[in-house]
C-alpha positions as a Markdown table, in Angstrom:
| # | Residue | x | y | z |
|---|---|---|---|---|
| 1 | Unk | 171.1 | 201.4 | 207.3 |
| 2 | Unk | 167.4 | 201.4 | 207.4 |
| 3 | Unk | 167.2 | 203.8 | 209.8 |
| 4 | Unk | 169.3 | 206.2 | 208.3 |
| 5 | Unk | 167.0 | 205.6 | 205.2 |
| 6 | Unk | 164.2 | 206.7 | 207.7 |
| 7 | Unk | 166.0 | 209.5 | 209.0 |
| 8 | Unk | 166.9 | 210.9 | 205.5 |
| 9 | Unk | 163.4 | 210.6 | 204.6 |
| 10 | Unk | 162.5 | 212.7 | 207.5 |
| 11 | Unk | 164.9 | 215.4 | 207.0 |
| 12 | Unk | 163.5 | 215.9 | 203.0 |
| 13 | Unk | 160.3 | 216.0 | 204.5 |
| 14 | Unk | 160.9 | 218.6 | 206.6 |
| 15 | Unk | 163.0 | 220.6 | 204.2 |
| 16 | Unk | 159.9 | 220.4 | 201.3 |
| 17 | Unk | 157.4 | 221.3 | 204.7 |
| 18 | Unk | 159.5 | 224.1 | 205.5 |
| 19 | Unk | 159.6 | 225.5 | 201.8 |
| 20 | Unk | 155.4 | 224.9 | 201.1 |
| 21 | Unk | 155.6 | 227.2 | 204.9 |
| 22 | Unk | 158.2 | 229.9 | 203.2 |
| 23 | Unk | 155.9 | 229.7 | 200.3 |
| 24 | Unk | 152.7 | 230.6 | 201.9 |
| 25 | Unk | 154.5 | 233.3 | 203.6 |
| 26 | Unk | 155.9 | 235.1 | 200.7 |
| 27 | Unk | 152.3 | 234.9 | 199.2 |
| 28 | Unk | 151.0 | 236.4 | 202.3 |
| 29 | Unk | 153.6 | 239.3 | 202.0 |
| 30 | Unk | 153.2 | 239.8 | 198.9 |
| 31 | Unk | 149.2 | 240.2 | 199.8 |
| 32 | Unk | 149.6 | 242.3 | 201.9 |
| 33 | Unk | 151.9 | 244.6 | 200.2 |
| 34 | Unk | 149.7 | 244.8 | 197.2 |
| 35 | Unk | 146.8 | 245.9 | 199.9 |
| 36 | Unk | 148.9 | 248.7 | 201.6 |
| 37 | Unk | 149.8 | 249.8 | 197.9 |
| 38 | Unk | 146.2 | 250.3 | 197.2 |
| 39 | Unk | 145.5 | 252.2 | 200.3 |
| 40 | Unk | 148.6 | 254.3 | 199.7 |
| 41 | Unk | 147.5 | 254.6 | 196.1 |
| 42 | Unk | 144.2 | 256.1 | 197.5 |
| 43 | Unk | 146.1 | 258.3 | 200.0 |
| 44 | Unk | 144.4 | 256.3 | 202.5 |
| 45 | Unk | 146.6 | 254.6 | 205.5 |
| 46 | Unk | 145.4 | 250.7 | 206.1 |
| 47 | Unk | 144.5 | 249.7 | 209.9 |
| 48 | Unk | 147.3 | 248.3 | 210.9 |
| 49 | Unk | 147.1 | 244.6 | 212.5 |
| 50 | Unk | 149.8 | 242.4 | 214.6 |
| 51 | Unk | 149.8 | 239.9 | 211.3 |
| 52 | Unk | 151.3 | 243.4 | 209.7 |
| 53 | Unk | 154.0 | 243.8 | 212.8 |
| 54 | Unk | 154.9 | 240.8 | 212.3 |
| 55 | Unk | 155.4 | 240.8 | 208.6 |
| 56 | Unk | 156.8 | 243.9 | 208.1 |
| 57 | Unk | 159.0 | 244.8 | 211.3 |
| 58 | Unk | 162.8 | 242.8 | 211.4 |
| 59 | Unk | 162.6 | 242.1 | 214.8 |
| 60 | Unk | 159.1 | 240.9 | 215.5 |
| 61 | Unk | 159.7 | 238.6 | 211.9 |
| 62 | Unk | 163.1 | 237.1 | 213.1 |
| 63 | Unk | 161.5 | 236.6 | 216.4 |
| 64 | Unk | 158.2 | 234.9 | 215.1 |
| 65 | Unk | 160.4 | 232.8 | 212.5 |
| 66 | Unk | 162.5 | 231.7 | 215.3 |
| 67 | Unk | 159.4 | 230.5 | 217.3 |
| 68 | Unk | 157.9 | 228.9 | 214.6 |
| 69 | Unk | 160.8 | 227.4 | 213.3 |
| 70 | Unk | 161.4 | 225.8 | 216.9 |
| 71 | Unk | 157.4 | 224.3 | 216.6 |
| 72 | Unk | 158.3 | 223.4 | 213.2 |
| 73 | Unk | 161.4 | 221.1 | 214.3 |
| 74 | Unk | 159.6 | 219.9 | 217.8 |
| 75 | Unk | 156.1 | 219.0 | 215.4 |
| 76 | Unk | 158.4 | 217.2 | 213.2 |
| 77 | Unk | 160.8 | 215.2 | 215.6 |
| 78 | Unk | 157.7 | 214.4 | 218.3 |
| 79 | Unk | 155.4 | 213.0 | 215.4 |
| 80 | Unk | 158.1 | 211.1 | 214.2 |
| 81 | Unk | 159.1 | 209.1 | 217.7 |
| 82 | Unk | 155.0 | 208.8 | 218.1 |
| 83 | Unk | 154.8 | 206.8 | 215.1 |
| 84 | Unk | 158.1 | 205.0 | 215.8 |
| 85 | Unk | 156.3 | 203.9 | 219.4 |
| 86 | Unk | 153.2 | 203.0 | 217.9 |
| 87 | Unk | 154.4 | 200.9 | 215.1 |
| 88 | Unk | 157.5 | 199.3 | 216.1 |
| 89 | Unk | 156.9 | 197.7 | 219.2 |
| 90 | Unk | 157.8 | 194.4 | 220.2 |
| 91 | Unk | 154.4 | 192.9 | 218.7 |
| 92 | Unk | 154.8 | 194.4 | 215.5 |
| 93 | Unk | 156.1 | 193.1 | 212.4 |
| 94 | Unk | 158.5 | 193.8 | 209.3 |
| 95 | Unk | 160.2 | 196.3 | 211.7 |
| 96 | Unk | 162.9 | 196.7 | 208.7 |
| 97 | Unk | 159.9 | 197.8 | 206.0 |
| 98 | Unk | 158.7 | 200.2 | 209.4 |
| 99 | Unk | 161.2 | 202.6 | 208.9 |
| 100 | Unk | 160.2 | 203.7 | 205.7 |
| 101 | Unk | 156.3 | 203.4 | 207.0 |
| 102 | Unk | 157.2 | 206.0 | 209.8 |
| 103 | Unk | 158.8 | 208.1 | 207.8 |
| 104 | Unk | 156.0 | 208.6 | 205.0 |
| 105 | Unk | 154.0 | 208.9 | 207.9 |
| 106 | Unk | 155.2 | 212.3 | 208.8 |
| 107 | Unk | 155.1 | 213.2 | 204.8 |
| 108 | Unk | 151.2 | 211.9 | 204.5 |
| 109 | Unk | 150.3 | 213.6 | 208.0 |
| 110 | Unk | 151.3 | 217.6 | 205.8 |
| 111 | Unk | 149.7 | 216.2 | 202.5 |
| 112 | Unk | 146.5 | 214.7 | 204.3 |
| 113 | Unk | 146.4 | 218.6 | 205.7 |
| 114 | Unk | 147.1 | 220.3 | 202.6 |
| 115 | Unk | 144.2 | 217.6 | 200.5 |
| 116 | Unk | 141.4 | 219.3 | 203.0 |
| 117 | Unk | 141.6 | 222.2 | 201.1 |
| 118 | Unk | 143.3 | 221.6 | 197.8 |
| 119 | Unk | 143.0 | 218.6 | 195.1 |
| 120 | Unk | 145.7 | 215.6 | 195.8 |
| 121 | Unk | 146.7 | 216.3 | 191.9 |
| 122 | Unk | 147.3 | 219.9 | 191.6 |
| 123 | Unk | 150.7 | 220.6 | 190.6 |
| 124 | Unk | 151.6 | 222.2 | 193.9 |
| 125 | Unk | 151.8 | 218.9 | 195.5 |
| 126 | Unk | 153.7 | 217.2 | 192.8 |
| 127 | Unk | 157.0 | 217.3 | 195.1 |
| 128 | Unk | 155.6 | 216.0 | 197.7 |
| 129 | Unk | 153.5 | 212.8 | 196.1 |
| 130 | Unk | 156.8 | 212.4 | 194.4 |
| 131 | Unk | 158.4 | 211.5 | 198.3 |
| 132 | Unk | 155.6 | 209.4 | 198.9 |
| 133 | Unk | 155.8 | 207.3 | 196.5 |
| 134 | Unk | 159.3 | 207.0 | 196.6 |
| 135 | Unk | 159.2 | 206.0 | 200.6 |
| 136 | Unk | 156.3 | 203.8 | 199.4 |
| 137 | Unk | 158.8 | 202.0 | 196.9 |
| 138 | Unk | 161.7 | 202.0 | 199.1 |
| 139 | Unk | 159.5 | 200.5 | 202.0 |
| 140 | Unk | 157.4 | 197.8 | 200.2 |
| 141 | Unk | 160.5 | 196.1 | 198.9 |
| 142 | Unk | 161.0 | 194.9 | 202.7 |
| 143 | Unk | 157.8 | 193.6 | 203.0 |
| 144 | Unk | 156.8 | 189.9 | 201.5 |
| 145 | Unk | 155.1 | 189.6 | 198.4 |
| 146 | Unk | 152.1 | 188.1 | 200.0 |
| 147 | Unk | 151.6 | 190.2 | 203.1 |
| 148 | Unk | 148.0 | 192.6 | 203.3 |
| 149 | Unk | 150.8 | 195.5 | 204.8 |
| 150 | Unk | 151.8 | 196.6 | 201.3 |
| 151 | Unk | 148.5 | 197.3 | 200.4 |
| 152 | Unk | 147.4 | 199.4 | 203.5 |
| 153 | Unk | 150.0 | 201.7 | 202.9 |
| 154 | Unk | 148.9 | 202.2 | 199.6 |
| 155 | Unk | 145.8 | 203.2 | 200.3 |
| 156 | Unk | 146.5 | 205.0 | 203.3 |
| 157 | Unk | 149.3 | 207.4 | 201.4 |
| 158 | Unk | 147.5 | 207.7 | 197.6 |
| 159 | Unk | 144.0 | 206.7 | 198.4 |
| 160 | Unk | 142.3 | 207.8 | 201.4 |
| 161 | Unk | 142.5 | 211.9 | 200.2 |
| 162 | Unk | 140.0 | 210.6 | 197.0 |
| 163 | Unk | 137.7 | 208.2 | 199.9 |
| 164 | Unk | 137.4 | 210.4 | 202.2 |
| 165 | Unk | 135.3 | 213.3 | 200.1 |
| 166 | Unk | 134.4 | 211.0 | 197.4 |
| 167 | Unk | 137.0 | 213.1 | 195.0 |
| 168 | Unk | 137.7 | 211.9 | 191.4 |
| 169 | Unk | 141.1 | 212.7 | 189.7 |
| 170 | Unk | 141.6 | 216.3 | 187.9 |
| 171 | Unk | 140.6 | 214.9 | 184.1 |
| 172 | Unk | 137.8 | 212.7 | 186.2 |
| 173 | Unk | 134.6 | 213.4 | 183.8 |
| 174 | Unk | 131.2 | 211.9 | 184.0 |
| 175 | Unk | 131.4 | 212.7 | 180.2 |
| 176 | Unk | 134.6 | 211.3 | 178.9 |
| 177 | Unk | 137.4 | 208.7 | 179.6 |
| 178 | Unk | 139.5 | 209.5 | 182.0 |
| 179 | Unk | 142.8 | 207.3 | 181.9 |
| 180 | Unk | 144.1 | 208.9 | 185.7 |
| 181 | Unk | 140.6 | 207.9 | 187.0 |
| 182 | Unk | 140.7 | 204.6 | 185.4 |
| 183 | Unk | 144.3 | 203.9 | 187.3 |
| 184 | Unk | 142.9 | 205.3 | 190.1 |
| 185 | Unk | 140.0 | 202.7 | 190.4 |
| 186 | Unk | 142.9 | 200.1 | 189.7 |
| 187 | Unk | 144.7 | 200.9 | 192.5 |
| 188 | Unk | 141.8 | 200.9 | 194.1 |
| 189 | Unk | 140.7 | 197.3 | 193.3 |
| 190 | Unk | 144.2 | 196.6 | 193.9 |
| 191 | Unk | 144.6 | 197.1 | 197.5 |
| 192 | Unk | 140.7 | 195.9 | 198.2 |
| 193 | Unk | 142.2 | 192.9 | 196.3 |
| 194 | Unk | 144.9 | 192.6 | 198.5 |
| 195 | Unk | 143.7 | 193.5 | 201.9 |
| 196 | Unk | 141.2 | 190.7 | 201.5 |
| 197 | Unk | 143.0 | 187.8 | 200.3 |
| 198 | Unk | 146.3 | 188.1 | 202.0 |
| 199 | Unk | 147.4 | 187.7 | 205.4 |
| 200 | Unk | 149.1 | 190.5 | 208.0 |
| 201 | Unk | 151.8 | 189.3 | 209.9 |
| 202 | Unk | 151.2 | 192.8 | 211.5 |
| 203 | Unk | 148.5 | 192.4 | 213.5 |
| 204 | Unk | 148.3 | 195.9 | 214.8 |
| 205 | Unk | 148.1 | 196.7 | 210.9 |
| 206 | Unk | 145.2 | 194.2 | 209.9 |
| 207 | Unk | 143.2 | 195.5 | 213.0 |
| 208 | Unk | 143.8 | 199.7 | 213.1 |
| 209 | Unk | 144.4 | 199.8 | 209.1 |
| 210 | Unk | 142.2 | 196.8 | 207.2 |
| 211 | Unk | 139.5 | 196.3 | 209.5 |
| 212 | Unk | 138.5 | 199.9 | 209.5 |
| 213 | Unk | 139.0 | 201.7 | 206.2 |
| 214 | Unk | 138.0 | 198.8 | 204.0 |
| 215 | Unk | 134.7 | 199.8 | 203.7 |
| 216 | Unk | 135.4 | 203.0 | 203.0 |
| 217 | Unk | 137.7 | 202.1 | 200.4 |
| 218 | Unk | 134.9 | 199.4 | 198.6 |
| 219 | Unk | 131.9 | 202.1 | 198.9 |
| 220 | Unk | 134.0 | 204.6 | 196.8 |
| 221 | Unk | 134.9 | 201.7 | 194.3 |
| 222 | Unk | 131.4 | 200.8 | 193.8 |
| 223 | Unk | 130.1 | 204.8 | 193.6 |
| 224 | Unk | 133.5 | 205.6 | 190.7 |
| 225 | Unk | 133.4 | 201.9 | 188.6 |
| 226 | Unk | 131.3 | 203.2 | 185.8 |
| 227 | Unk | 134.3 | 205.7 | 185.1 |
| 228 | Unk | 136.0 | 202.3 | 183.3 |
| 229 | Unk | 134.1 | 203.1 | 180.8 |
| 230 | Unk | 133.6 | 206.3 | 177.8 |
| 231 | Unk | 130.3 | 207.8 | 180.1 |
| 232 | Unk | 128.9 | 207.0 | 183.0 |
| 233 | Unk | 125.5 | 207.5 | 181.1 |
| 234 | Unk | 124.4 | 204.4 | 179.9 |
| 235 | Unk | 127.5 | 202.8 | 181.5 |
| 236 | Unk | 124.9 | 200.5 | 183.6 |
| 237 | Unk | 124.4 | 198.5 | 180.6 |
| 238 | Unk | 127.8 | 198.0 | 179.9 |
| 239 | Unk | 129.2 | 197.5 | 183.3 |
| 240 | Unk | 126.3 | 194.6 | 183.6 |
| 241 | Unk | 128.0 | 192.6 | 180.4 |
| 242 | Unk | 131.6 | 193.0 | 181.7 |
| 243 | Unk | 132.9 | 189.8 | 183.3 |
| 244 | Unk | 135.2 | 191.8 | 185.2 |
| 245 | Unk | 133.3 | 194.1 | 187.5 |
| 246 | Unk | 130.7 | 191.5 | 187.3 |
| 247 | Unk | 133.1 | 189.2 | 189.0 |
| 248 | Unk | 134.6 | 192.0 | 191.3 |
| 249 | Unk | 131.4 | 192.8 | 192.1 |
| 250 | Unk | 130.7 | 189.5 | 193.5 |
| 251 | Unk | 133.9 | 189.3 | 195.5 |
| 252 | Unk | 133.4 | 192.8 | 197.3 |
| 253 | Unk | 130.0 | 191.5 | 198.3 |
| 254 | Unk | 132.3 | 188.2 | 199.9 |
| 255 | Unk | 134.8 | 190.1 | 201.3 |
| 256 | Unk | 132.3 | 192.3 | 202.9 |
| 257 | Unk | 130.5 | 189.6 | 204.2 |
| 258 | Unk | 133.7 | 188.0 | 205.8 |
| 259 | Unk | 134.8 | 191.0 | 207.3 |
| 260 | Unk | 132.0 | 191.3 | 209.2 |
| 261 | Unk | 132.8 | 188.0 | 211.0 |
| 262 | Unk | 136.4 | 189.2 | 211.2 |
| 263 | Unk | 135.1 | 191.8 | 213.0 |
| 264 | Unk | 133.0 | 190.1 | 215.5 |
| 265 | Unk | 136.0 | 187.8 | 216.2 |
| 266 | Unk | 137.9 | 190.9 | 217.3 |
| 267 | Unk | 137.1 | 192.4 | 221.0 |
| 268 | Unk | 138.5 | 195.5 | 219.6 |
| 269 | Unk | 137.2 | 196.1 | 216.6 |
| 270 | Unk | 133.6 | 195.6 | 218.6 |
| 271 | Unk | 134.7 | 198.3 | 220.8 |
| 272 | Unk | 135.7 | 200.4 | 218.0 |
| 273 | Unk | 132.6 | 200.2 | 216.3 |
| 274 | Unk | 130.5 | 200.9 | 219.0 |
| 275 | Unk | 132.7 | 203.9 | 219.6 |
| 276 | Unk | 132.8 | 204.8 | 215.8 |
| 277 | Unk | 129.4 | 203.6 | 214.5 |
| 278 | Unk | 130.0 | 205.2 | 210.9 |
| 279 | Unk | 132.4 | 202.4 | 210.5 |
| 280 | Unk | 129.6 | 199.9 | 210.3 |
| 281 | Unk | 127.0 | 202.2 | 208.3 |
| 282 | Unk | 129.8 | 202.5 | 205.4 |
| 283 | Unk | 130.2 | 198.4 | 205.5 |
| 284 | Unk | 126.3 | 198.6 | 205.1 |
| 285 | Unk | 126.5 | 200.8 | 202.2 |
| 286 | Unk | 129.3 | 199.4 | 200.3 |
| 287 | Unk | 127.5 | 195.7 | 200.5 |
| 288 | Unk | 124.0 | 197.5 | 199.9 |
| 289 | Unk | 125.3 | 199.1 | 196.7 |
| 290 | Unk | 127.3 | 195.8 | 195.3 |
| 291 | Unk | 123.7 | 193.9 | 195.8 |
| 292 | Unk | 122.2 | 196.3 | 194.2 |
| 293 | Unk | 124.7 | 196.5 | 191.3 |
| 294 | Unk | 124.6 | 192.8 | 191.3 |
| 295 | Unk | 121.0 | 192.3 | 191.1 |
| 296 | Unk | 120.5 | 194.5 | 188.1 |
| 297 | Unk | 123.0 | 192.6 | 186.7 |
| 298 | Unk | 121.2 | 189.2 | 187.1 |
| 299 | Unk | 118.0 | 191.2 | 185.9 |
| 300 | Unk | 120.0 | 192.2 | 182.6 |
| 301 | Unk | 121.2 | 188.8 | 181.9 |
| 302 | Unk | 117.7 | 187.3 | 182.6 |
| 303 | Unk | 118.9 | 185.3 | 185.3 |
| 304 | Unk | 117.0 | 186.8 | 188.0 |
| 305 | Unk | 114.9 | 185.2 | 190.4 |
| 306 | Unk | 113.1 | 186.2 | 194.0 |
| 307 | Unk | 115.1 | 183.2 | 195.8 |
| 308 | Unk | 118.4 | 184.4 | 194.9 |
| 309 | Unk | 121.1 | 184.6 | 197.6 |
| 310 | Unk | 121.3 | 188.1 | 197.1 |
| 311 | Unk | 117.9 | 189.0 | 197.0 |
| 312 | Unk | 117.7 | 187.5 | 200.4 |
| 313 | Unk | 120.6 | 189.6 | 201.6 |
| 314 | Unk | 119.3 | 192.5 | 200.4 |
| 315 | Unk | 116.7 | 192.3 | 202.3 |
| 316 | Unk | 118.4 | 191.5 | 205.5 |
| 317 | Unk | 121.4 | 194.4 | 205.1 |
| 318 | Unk | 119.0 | 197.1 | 204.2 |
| 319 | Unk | 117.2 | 196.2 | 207.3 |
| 320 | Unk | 119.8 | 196.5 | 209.5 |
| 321 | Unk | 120.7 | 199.5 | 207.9 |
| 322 | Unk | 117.4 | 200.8 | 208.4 |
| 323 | Unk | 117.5 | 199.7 | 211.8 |
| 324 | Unk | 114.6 | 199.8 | 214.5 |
| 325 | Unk | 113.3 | 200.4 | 218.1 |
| 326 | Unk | 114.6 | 196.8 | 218.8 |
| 327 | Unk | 117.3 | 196.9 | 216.9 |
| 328 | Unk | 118.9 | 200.2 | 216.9 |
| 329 | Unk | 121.4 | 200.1 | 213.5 |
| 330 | Unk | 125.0 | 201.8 | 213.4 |
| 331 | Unk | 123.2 | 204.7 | 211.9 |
| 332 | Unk | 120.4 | 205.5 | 214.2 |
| 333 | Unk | 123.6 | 205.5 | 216.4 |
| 334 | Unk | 125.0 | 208.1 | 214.8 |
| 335 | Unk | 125.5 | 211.3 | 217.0 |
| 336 | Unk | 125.2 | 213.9 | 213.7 |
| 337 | Unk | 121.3 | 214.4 | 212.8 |
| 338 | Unk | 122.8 | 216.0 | 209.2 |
| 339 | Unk | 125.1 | 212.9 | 208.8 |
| 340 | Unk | 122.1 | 210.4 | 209.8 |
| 341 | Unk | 119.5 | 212.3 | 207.4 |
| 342 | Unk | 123.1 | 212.6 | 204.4 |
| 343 | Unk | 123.6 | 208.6 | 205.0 |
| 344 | Unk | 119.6 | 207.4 | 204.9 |
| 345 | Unk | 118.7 | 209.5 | 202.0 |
| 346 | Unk | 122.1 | 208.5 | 199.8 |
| 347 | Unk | 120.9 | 204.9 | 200.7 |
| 348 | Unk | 116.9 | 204.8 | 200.2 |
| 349 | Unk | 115.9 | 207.8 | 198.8 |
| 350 | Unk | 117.8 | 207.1 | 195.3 |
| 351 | Unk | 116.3 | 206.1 | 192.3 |
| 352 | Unk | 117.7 | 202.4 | 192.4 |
| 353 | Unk | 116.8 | 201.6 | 196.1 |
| 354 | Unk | 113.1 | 203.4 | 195.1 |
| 355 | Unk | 113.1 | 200.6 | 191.9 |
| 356 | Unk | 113.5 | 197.6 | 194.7 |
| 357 | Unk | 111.1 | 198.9 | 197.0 |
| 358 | Unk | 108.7 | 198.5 | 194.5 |
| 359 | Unk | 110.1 | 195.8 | 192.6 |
| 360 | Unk | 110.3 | 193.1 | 195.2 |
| 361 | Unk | 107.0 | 193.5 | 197.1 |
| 362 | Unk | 105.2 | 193.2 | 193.7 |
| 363 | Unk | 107.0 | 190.8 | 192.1 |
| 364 | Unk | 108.6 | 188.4 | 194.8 |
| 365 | Unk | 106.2 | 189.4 | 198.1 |
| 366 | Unk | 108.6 | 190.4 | 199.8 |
| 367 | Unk | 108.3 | 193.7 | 202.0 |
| 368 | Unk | 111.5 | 196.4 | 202.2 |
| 369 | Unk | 112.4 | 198.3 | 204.9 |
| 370 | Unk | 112.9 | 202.0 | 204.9 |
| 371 | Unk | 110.5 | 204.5 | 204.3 |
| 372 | Unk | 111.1 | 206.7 | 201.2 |
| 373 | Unk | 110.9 | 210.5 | 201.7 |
| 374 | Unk | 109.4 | 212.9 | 199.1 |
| 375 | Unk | 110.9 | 216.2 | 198.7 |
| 376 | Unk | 109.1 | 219.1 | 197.7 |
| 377 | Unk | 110.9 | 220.1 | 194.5 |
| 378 | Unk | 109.8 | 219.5 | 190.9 |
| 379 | Unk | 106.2 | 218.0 | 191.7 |
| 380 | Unk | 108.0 | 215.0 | 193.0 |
| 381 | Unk | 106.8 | 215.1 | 196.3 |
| 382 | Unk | 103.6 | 213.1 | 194.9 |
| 383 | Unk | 103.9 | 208.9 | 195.4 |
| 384 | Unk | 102.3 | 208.2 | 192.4 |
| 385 | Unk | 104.7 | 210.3 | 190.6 |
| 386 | Unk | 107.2 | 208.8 | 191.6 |
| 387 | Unk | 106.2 | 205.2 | 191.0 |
| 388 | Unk | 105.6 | 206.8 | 187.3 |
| 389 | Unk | 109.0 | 207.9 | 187.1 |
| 390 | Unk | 110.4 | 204.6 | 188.4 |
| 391 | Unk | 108.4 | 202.8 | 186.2 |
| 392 | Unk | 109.7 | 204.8 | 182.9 |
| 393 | Unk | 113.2 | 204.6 | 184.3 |
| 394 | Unk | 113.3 | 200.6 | 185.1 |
| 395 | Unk | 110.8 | 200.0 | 181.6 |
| 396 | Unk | 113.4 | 197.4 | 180.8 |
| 397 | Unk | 113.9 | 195.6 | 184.1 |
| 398 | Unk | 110.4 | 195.6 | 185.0 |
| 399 | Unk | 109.4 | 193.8 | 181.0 |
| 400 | Unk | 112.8 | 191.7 | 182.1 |
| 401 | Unk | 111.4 | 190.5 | 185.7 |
| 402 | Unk | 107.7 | 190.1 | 184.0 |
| 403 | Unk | 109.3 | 187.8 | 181.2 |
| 404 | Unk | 111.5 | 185.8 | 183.7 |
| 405 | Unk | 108.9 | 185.4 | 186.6 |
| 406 | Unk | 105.8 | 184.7 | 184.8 |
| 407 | Unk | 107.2 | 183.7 | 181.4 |
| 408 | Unk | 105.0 | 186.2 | 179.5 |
């Protein structure tokens, strides 16, 4: 019964595929109509290309829908028995609830195309997140209540299009409430929540799904949190007086922490990070911004001091970010010098790493690693100005730390 669940599911995929393909063909024609027109118009006869052959001449279209129809099919049927072999093998679990997963599979593989290039919300793709979900509800129902499997599909299918270019929903404002980016950030925390606490009876799944887009997934939450709130101006303040994200903020810094060691205990995972070093960088930077969230918050609530845990971490995970001749780091392992120069300066060069490389050698003695870089743009490439700037920025945190360190 299952699999003819699966195999329906396949079929509706490939009838909406084949009808976003018509779609993009008819807008094509109709292009290239409207250009021939406005040659014609101009008495003017437009160069005329195979792309035109094709579209314009019966024979050389039934032809080129035929061949393309036979891809389209083959594409389809071959992607579909991939995913079959590589998740329901003898080793694998919930083989019932896999039916459904291979079969979104195919769906997500079209909208993860499509979502390079256009938003996940526009209205275009309404159909097809429509399926999704509904192979998404179909399939979960199969799998226990407390299994980590549920949650990587969820944000495989409806979260990894917003991760992977750091994309907010369509009403997402820095400005305003947004109620779509607020349930967005829930599902968000939800499968963080879940991937972290439960267990996978699926190893396969913990190991190719958990263990490697986690980080991912907590480094966006951290970056979007302040969109809880009315503004993300200010929101700082606010976010530090919310037992919530205070409290979830102190569990992604756990969970990061443990997956480390999950990690190490894993031969593959150590392959695959040495393979895919960007991996590790985006565990660093989740954890490094969580600290750094966390800290301000313990300077806000006047419970800051220079022997905290996470002062101590700090210290240590922005050194192996950093990385050095003896230690190379994921990121001086990276093979992109753009990505390299992207990931050091999003991590060190912003104003709230610049506060705690000044902060903590003054105040606690305790030296930072990574050297800051000053860009030429707005007198800013001047040190001293900068340390002016930090200091008017952090006025409150510094007359905080003063008052808590040497009780003045």
């Amino acid at each position: 019964m299952h699999l003819l669940h699966s195999l329906f599911y396949l079929v509706v995929t490939m009838l909406l595929t084949a009808g976003y393909l018509l779609l993009a063909g008819g807008l094509l024609y109709a292009v290239r109509s409207i250009i021939r027109r406005m040659f014609a118009g101009q008495g003017r006869k437009p160069k005329r290309t195979t792309l035109d052959a094709v579209i314009f001449e019966p024979d050389k279209r039934r032809k080129a829908l035929s061949f393309l129809l036979i891809v389209f099919l083959v594409y389809h049927l071959a992607f579909y028995i991939q995913q079959r072999q590589q998740w329901m093998g003898r080793d694998n679990a919930h083989l019932e609830a896999k039916e459904y997963f291979v079969a979104g599979q195919v769906l997500y593989g079209f909208r993860a195309l499509l979502t390079r290039f256009i938003h996940p919300d526009i209205v275009v793709l309404w159909p097809l997140n429509a399926l999704q979900e509904k192979i998404y509800s179909d399939g979960v129902k199969l799998l226990p209540k407390k299994d980590g499997e549920r949650y990587v599909w969820q944000q495989l299918w409806f979260l990894y299009p917003y991760t992977r270019t750091l994309r907010e929903t369509w009403d997402g404002d820095d400005n305003k409430y947004s109620p779509n980016m607020v349930k967005l950030l829930d599902r968000y925390w939800d499968s963080l929540q879940g991937m972290a606490t439960q267990p996978f009876a699926d190893a396969q799944m913990k190991h190719e799904q958990y263990y490697r887009n986690f980080p991912a997934l907590a480094f966006y939450y951290n970056l979007k949190k302040a969109q809880h709130y009315e503004s993300v101006w200010g929101a700082l303040q606010v976010l530090a007086q919310d037992p919530v994200q205070i409290e979830r903020t102190n569990l992604l810094i756990r969970w990061l922490g443990e997956l480390r060691s999950k990690w190490q205990d894993a031969q593959t995972m150590r392959n695959v990070l040495k393979k895919h070093p960007l991996i590790a960088v985006a565990r660093q930077e989740a954890l490094l911004s969580g600290l750094e969230f966390a800290m301000e918050t313990l300077i806000l609530n006047k419970q800051f001091r220079c022997d905290h845990p996470y002062v101590q971490l700090y210290v240590k995970t922005r050194a192996e970010f950093v990385g050095s001749r003896e230690h190379p780091s994921p990121l001086m392992r990276l093979r992109n010098a753009k990505q390299r120069e992207y990931h050091y300066d999003a991590r060190i060069n912003w104003v709230g790493a610049r506060f705690y490389k000044r902060m903590l050698p003054k105040y606690c003695g305790i030296e930072v690693a990574g050297e800051e870089e000053f860009f030429n743009t707005k007198n800013w490439d001047d040190k001293k100005l900068w340390d002016d700037r930090i200091q008017s920025i952090f006025e409150k945190e510094f007359q905080l730390i003063e008052e808590a360190i040497h009780g003045n």
